[in-house]
Structures are given as structure tokens and as C-alpha cells.
N, C-alpha and C positions, 0 to 999 in steps of 0.2 A: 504494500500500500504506500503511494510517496507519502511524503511528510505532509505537503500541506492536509492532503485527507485525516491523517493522522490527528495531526491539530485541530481539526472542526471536531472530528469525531470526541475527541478530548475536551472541549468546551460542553458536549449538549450533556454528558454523564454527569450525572451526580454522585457525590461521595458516598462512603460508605462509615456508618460508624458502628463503632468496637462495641461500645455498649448496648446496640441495639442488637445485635450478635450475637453476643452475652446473652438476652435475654431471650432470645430464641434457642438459644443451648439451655439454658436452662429451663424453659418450657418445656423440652421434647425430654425433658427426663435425665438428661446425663448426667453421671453424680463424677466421673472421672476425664479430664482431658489429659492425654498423653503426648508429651511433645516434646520435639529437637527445637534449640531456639531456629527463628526464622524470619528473615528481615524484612519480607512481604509483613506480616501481621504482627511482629514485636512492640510495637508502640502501640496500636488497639487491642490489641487481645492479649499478648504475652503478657505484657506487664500488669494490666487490670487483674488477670487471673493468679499472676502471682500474689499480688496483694488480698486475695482471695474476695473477687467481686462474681463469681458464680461456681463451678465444680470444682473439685481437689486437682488440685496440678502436676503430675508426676512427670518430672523432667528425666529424660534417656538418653543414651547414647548415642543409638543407629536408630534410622527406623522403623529396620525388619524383627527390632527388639520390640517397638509399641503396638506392632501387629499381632505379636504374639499374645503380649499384654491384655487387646481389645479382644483378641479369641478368649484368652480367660477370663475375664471380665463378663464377656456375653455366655460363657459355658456356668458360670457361678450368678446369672441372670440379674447382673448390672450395666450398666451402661457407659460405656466409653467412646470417647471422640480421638483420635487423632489428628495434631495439629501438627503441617508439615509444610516444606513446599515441595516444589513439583522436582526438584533436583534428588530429594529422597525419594518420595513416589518412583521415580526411575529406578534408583537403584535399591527398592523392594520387590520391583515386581516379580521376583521367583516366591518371595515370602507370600504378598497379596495372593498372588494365582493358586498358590499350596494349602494357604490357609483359610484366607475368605473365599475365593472359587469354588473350588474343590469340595471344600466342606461346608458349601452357603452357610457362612456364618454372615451376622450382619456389622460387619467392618464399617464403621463411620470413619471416612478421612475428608477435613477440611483443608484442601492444599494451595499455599498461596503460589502465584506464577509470578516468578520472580522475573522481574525486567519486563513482564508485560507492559506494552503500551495499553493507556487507560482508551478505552470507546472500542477496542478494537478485538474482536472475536480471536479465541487462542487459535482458531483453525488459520488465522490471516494473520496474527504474529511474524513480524520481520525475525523473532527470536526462536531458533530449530529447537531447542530444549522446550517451550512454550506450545512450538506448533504441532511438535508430536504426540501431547499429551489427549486429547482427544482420540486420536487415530488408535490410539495403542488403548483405551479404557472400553473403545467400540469393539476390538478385535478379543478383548478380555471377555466382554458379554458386562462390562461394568457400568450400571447406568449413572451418571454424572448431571449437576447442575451448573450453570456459571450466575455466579453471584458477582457482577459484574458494577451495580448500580443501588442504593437503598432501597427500592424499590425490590429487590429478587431477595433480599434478605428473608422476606418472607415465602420464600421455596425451604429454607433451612430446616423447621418443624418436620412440616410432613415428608419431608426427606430421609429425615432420619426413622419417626414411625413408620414410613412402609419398609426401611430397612428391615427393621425388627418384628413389623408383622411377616414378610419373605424372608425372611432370613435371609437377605442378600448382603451383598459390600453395595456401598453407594462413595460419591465422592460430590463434592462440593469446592469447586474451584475459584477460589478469592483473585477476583481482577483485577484488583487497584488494595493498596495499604487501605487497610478502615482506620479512621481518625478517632 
């Protein structure tokens, strides 16, 4: 997409904030977020949640570690989010495929797209890490949201409940920092 499209696209989007977020995770039940820090959402969600402004924060190492985490968590019938960006997402998905796939569990990952251009759809990202992510969740069988604008914030709830009614993995892809 050239720049100037870039830039229009970037003016008509609205922000997104952390706290209303928050409050969508905490509606849909999660008492656990597992997470690598992550510089997409570390200023609206990382940090709020540290200070403990919705679920328990369990920070980890990799991860193909928090995937595991949210298997046990949903096998002990609690609820867990993982928060990532799309750089881990990649390099979990033999974990994702083995453990959410495989064994429909209902994996929640909120992954932010780092470097994403804001207005601009990941499938149209000038960024190869950004634009593969789609492509590669559609050949998973992994159904996905783009949370792109405050407006789609409210896809986040029922996202996760029909996880957990299917017993699927879903993903939720954060397109711009929430403030």
C-alpha cells in the first residue's frame, strides 16, 4: 500500500484503549493472563495488569511455555488469556497446533502485531512477519478477530465464550498499541 494510502487510512481509525480491554477480559471470565512482555500492548494492558487492574498476571518465559499453561488452566476449568505478539505466535506454532489443534482445547491468544501500520488490514501489511499471520491461522483451521479500532473491542467477549463453548483456540489480533 504506498504511504500516502497509509496515512489516510491512519487518520479515519480510532484508538484503542487498554482499559476498555481490560474490561472485556474481565467480563468473559478470565481469572488468568499469561504473558511475554510485549511492546505492541505494554503500556495499555501490560502495565495496568501488573498493577493488578483485572486477572492474575503470570509472566513467562517463551511462549510455547503459556500455551501449555492455558491447556492447564482450561483442563483444571479456568480460564486463561494469553498475551503475546505475533513474533511468538510464530514461533509457537508446533506448541498451538499440538496442543490447542489437536486437542480443541480453547486456547485464548491476544497477539499484538508489532510494526503494524495502524488502518491497514495484516493481510496488506508492508510488514512479512504481520502479513503472514492470517495466512498461517486460516491454514491452522484457527478462527481469528482483528481488533483493529475501539469499536471491535467489543468482538473480544464473545470471542472468547465461543472458545470455550467449542472448545477451540481463537486469536485476537491487537492492531495498533491500546492507550
Amino acid at each position: 500500500m504506498p504511504a500516502t494510502a497509509n496515512a489516510a487510512a491512519s487518520r479515519s481509525v480510532t484508538g484503542l484503549s487498554g482499559e476498555s480491554i481490560i474490561k472485556e477480559i474481565n467480563s468473559s471470565g478470565i481469572e488468568f493472563v499469561i504473558s511475554v512482555p510485549d511492546i505492541t500492548t505494554s503500556e495499555g494492558l501490560l502495565r495496568p495488569l501488573a498493577r493488578g487492574a483485572g486477572p492474575r498476571l503470570v509472566r513467562i518465559c517463551k511462549e510455547d511455555e503459556g500455551v501449555a499453561i492455558c491447556a492447564g488452566l482450561a483442563f483444571a476449568g479456568k480460564r486463561g488469556l494469553l498475551l503475546i505478539q505475533q513474533t511468538g505466535l510464530l514461533d509457537s506454532i508446533n506448541a498451538i497446533r499440538g496442543v490447542a489443534v489437536e486437542y480443541g482445547l480453547p486456547i485464548c491468544m491476544m497477539v499484538g502485531l508489532l510494526e503494524k501500520e495502524v488502518g491497514v488490514m495484516p493481510r496488506q501489511s508492508n510488514r512479512y512477519g504481520v502479513r503472514i499471520v492470517e495466512p498461517i491461522l486460516d491454514a491452522m483451521g484457527i478462527g481469528y478477530h482483528n481488533i483493529e479500532q475501539q469499536s471491535d473491542v467489543a468482538k473480544i467477549r464473545p470471542a472468547i465464550e465461543a472458545a470455550y463453548k467449542d472448545s477451540k483456540p481463537t486469536v485476537m489480533l491487537i492492531g495498533q498499541r491500546p492507550a
